[in-house]
Every structure is written in structure tokens, then in C-alpha cells.
N, CA, C and O of each residue as an XYZ file, in Angstrom:
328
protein
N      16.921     -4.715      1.331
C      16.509     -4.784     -0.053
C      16.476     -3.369     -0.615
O      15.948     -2.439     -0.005
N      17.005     -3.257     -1.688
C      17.244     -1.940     -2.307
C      16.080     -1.967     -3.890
O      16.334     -2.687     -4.855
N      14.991     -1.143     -3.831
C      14.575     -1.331     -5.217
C      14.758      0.140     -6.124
O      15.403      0.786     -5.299
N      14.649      0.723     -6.876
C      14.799      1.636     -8.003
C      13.416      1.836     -8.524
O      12.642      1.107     -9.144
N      13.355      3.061     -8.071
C      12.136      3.635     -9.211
C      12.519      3.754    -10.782
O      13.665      3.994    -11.160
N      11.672      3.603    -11.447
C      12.097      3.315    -12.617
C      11.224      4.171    -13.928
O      10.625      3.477    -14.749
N      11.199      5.688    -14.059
C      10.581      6.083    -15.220
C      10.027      5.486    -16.601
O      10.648      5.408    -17.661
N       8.767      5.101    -16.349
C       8.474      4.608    -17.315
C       8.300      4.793    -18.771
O       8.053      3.935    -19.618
N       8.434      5.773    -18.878
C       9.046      6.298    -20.326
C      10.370      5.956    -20.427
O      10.860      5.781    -21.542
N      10.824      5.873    -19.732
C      12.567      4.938    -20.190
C      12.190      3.896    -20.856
O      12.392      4.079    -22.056
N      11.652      2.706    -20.587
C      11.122      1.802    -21.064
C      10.777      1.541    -22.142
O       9.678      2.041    -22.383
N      11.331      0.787    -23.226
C      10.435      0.327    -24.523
C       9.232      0.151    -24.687
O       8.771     -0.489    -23.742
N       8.443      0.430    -25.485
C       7.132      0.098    -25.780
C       6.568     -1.155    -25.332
O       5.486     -1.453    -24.825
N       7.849     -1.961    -25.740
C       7.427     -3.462    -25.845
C       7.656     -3.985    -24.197
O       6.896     -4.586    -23.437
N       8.692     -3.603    -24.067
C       9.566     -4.007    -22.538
C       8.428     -2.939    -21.892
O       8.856     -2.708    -20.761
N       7.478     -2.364    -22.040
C       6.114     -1.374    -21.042
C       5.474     -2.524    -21.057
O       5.481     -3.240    -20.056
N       4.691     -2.951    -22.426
C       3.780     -3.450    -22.301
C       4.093     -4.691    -22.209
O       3.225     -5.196    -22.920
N       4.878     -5.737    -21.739
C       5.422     -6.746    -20.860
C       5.048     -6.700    -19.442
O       4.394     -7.385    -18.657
N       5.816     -5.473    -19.432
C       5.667     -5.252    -17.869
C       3.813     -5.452    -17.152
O       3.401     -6.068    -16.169
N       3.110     -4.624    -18.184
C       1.766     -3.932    -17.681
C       1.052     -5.213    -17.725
O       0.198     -5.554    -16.907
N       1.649     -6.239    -19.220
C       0.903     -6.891    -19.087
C       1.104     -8.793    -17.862
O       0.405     -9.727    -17.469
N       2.165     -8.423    -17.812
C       2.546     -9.315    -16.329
C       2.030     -9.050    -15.017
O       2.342     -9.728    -14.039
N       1.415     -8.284    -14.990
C       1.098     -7.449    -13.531
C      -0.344     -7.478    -13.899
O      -1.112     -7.279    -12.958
N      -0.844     -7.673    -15.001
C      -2.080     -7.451    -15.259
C      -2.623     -9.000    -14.662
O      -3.428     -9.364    -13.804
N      -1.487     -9.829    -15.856
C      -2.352    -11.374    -15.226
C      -2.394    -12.059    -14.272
O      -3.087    -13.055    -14.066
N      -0.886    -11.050    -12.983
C      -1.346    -11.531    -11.960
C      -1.905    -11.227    -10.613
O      -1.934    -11.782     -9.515
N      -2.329    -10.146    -11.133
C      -3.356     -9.203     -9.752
C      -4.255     -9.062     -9.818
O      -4.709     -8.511    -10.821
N      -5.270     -9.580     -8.524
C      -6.082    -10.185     -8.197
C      -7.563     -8.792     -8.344
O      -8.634     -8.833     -7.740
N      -7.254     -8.071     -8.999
C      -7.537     -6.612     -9.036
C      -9.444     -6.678     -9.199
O     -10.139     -7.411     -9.903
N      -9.862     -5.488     -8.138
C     -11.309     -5.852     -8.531
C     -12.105     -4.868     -9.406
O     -12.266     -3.733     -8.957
N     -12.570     -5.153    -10.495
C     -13.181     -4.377    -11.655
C     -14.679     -4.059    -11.360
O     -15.416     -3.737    -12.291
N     -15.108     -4.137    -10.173
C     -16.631     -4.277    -10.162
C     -17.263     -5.680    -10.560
O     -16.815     -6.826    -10.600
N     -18.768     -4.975    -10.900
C     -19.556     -6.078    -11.617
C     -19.088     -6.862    -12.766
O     -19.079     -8.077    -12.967
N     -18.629     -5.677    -13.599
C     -18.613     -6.270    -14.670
C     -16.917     -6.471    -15.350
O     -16.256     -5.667    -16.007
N     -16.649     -7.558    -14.989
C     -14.957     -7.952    -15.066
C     -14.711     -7.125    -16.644
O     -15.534     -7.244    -17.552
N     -13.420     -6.271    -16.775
C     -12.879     -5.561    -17.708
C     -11.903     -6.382    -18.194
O     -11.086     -7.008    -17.519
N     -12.057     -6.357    -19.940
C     -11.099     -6.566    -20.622
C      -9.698     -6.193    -20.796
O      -9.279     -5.042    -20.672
N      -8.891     -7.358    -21.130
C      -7.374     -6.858    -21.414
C      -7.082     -5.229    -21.475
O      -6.454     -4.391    -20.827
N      -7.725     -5.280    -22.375
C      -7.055     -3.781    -23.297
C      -7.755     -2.604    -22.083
O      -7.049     -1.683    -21.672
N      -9.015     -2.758    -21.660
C      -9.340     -1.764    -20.489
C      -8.361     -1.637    -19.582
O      -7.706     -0.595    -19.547
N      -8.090     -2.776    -18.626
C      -7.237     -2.968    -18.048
C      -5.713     -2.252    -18.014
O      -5.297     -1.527    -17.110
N      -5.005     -2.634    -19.205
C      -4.121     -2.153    -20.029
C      -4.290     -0.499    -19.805
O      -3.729      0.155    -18.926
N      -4.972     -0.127    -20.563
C      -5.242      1.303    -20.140
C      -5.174      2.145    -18.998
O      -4.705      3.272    -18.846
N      -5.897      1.141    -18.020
C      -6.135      1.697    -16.444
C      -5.057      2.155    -15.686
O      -5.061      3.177    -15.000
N      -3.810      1.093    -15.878
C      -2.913      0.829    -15.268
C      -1.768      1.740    -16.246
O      -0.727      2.178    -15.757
N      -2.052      1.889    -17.328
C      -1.301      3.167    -18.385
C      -1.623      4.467    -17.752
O      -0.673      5.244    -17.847
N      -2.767      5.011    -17.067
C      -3.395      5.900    -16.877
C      -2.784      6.207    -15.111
O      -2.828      7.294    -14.536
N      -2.427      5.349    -14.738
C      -2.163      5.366    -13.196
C      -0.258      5.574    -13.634
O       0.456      5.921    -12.693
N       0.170      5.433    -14.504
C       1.357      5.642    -14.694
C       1.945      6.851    -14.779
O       2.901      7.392    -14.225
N       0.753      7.304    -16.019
C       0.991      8.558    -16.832
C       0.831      9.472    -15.659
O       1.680     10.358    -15.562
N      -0.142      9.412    -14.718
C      -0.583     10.412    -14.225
C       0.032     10.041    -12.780
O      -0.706     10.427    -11.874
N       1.204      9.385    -12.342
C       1.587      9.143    -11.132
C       1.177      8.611     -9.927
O       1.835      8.728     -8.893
N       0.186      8.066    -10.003
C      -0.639      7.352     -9.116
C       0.351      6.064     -9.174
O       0.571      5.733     -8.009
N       0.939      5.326     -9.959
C       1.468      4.411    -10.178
C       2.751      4.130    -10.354
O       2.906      4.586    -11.487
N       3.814      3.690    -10.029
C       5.382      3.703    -10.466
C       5.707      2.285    -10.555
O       5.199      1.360     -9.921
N       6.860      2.238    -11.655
C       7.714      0.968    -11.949
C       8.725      1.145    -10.331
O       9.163      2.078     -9.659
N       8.730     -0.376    -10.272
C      10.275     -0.245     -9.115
C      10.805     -1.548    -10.029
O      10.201     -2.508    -10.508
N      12.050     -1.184    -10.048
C      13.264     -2.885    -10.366
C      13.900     -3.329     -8.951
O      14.758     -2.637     -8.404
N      13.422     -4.524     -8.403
C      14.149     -5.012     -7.305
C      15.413     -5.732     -7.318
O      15.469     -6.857     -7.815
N      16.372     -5.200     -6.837
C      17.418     -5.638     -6.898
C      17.622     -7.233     -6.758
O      18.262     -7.988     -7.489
N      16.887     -7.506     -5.604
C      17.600     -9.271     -5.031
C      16.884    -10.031     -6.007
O      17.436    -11.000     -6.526
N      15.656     -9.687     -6.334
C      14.799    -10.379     -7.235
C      15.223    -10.888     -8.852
O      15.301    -11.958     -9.455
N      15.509     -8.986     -9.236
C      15.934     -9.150    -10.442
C      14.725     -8.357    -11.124
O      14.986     -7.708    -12.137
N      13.505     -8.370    -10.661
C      12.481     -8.262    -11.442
C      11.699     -6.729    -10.792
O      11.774     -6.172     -9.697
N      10.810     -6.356    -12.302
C       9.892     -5.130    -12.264
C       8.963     -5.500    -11.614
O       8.653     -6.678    -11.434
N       8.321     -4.395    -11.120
C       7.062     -4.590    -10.373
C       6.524     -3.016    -11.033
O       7.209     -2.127    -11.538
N       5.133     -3.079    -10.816
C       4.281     -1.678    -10.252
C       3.562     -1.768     -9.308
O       3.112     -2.786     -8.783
N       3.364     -0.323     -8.948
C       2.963     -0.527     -7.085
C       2.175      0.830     -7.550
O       2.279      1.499     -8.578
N       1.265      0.990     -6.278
C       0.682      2.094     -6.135
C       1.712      3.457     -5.458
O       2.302      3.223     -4.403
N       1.804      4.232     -5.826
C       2.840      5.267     -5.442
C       2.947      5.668     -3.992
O       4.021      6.069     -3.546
N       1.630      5.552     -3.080
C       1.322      5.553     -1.817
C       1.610      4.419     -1.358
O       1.802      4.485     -0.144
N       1.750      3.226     -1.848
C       2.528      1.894     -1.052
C       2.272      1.361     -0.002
O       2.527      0.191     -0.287
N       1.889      1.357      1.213
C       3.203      1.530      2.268
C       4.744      0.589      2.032
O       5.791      0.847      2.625
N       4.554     -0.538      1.019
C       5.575     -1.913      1.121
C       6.434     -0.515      0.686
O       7.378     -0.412      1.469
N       6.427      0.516     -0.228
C       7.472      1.398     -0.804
C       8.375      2.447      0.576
O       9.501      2.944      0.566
N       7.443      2.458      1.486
C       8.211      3.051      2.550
C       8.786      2.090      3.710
O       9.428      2.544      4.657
N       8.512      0.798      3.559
C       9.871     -0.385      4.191
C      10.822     -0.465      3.467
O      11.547     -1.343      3.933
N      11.346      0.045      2.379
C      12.165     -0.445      1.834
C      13.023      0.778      1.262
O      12.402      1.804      0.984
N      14.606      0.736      1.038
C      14.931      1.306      0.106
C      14.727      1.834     -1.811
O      15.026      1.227     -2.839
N      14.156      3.067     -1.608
C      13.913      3.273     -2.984
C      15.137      4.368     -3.761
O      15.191      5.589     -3.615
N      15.893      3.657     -4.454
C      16.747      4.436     -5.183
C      16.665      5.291     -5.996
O      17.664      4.959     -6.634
N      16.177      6.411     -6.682
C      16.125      7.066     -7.611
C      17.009      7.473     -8.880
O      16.567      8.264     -9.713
């Protein structure tokens, strides 16, 4: 499996916030006590981007974006294309 890192500033605004927000509704992610709103959320995961903690990959066999934590390990089984 070959995936592609994918600069997220390449990305449309709209085609970002697709992405952020697909990954948002389906990770199981823990906010603490007090469960965080969309738009927090949204942010968090903007903030892990901006600042590299976070990267887009496009998987080839799939077809589809993901974000991952930049430390991974699933990112070091696999081919990452640049």
C-alpha cells in the first residue's frame, strides 16, 4: 500500500474542512469531562495541522484522505510518498 502525504494548504478550504470534518465524526477521540463542540474540535485538529503534529495522507487502494498523528506508527508500515 502506497499512501501520499498531502500538504494541507494544497487543499481547498472547503475540500479541508470536509476532510477535518469526516475524521471528526468518526473518531472515537477523548475530550475529557467535558465533551467539546464541533467548532472546538475543528480547531484542535486545525491546530495539530498547522503546527505538524498532524498530516493529511491520500491512500492509494482506498482512494480516500485520512489524518493521522505524524508519529503514527501505522505511517511507518507503510509506504509514504512525498
Amino acid at each position: 500500500m502506497t499512501v501520499h502525504r498531502i500538504p494541507f494548504a494544497k487543499l481547498s478550504p472547503d475540500a479541508l474542512q470536509g476532510v477535518i470534518d469526516e475524521f471528526i465524526s468518526r473518531e472515537a477521540t477523548d475530550y475529557g469531562a467535558i465533551e467539546a463542540d464541533r467548532e472546538t474540535k475543528f480547531r484542535q485538529v486545525m491546530n495539530r495541522l498547522e503546527g505538524g503534529t498532524a498530516v493529511l495522507v491520500f491512500d492509494d487502494e482506498s482512494e480516500t484522505t485520512h489524518i493521522f498523528l505524524a508519529d503514527d506508527p501505522i505511517l511507518k508500515k507503510v509506504t509514504v510518498a512525498f
